[in-house]
C-alpha positions as CSV (number, residue, x, y, z in Angstrom):
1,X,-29.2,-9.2,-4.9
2,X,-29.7,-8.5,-8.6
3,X,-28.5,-4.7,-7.6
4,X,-25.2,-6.3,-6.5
5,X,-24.6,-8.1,-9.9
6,X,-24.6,-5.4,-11.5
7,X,-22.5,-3.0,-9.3
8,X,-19.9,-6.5,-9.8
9,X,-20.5,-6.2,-13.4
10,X,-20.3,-2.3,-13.5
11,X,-16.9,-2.5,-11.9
12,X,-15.7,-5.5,-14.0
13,X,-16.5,-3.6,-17.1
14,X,-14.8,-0.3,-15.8
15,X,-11.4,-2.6,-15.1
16,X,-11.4,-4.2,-18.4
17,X,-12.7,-1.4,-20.9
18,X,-11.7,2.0,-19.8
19,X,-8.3,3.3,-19.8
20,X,-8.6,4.6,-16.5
21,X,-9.4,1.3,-15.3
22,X,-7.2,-0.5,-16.7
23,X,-4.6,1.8,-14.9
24,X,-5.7,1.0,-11.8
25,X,-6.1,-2.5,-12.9
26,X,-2.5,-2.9,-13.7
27,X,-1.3,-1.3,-9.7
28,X,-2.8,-4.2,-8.1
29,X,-0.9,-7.3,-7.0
30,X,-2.6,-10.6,-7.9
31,X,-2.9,-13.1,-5.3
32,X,-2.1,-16.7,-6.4
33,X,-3.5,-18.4,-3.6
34,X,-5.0,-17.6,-0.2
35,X,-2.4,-19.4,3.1
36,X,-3.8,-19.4,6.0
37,X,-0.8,-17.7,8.2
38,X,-0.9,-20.4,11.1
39,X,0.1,-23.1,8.7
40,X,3.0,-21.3,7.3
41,X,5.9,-20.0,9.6
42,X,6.4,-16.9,6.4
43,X,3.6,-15.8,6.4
44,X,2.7,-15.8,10.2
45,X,5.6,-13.4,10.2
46,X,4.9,-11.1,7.6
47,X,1.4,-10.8,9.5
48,X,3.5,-10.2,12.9
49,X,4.9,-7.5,10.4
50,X,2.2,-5.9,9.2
51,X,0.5,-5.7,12.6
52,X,3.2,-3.9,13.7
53,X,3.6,-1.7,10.9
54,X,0.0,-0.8,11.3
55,X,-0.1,-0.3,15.1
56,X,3.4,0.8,15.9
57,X,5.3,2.5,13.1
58,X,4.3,6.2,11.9
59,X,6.2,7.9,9.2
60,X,5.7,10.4,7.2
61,X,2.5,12.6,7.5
62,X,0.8,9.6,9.9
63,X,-0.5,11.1,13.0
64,X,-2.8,8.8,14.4
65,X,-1.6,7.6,17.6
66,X,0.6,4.3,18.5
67,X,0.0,1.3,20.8
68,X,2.6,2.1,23.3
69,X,3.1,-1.4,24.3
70,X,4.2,-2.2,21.0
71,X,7.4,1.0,20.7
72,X,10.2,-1.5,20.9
73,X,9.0,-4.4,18.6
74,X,7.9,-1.6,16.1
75,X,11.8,0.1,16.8
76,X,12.8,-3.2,15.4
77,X,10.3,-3.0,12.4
78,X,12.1,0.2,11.4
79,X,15.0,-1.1,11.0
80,X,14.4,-3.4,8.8
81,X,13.6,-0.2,6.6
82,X,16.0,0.2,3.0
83,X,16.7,3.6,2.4
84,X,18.1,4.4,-1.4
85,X,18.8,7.6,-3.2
86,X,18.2,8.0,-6.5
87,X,17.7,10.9,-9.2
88,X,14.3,12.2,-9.5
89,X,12.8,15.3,-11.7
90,X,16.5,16.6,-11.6
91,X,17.5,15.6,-8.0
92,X,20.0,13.7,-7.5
93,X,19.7,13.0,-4.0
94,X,15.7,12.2,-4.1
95,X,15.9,9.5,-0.8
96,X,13.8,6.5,-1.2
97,X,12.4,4.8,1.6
98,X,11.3,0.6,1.6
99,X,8.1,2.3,3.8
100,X,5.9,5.0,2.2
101,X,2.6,7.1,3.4
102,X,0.3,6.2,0.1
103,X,-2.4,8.7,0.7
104,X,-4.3,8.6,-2.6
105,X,-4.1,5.3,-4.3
106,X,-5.1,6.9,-7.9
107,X,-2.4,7.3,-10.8
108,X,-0.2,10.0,-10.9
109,X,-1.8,11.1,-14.2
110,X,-5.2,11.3,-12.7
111,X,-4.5,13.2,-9.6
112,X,-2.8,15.9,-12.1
113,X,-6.0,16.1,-13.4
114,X,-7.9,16.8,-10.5
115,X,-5.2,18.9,-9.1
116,X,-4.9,16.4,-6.0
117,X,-8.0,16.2,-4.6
């Protein structure tokens, strides 16, 4: 038990004091309060979502496979996609999608540093 404290205090510390931390601090969305989604009709459907998303929808570089059974709720899923295009180290055309594969969740600036891996 007194090991976990201090692993929780170790990682508090890295948050708060490094710069490093602090970066990765600042990519994380706070959560006001905790819903339970069968109470409210939103969020039971952003969980629908989700579900979906994670069971039924690959894009990008995803390979695992799909839950056949869920192919035409998922279709739906995707088209509830955004697609924008916007400029981007000199491209003009750089296409944005409202769904991205996030592979490495560290900042840009430190995977440079490590040459991506």
């Amino acid at each position: 038990m007194q090991q976990q404290v201090w692993w929780h205090e170790l990682h508090a510390l890295h948050f708060r004091e490094t710069a490093r931390g602090q970066a990765r601090a600042s990519l994380v969305i706070p959560e006001p309060f905790f819903v339970h989604s069968h109470l409210t009709t939103a969020v039971q459907i952003a969980d629908i979502v989700a579900y979906l998303t994670a069971w039924g929808v690959r894009v990008g570089g995803m390979s695992r496979p799909t839950r056949e059974e869920l192919g035409d709720l998922a279709a739906q899923v995707c088209d509830l996609r955004y697609q924008a295009r916007r400029e981007v180290n000199s491209n003009p055309d750089f296409v944005i999608w409202s769904f991205a594969v996030i592979d490495d969740l560290r900042p840009r600036e430190e995977r440079e540093e490590t040459g991506g891996q």
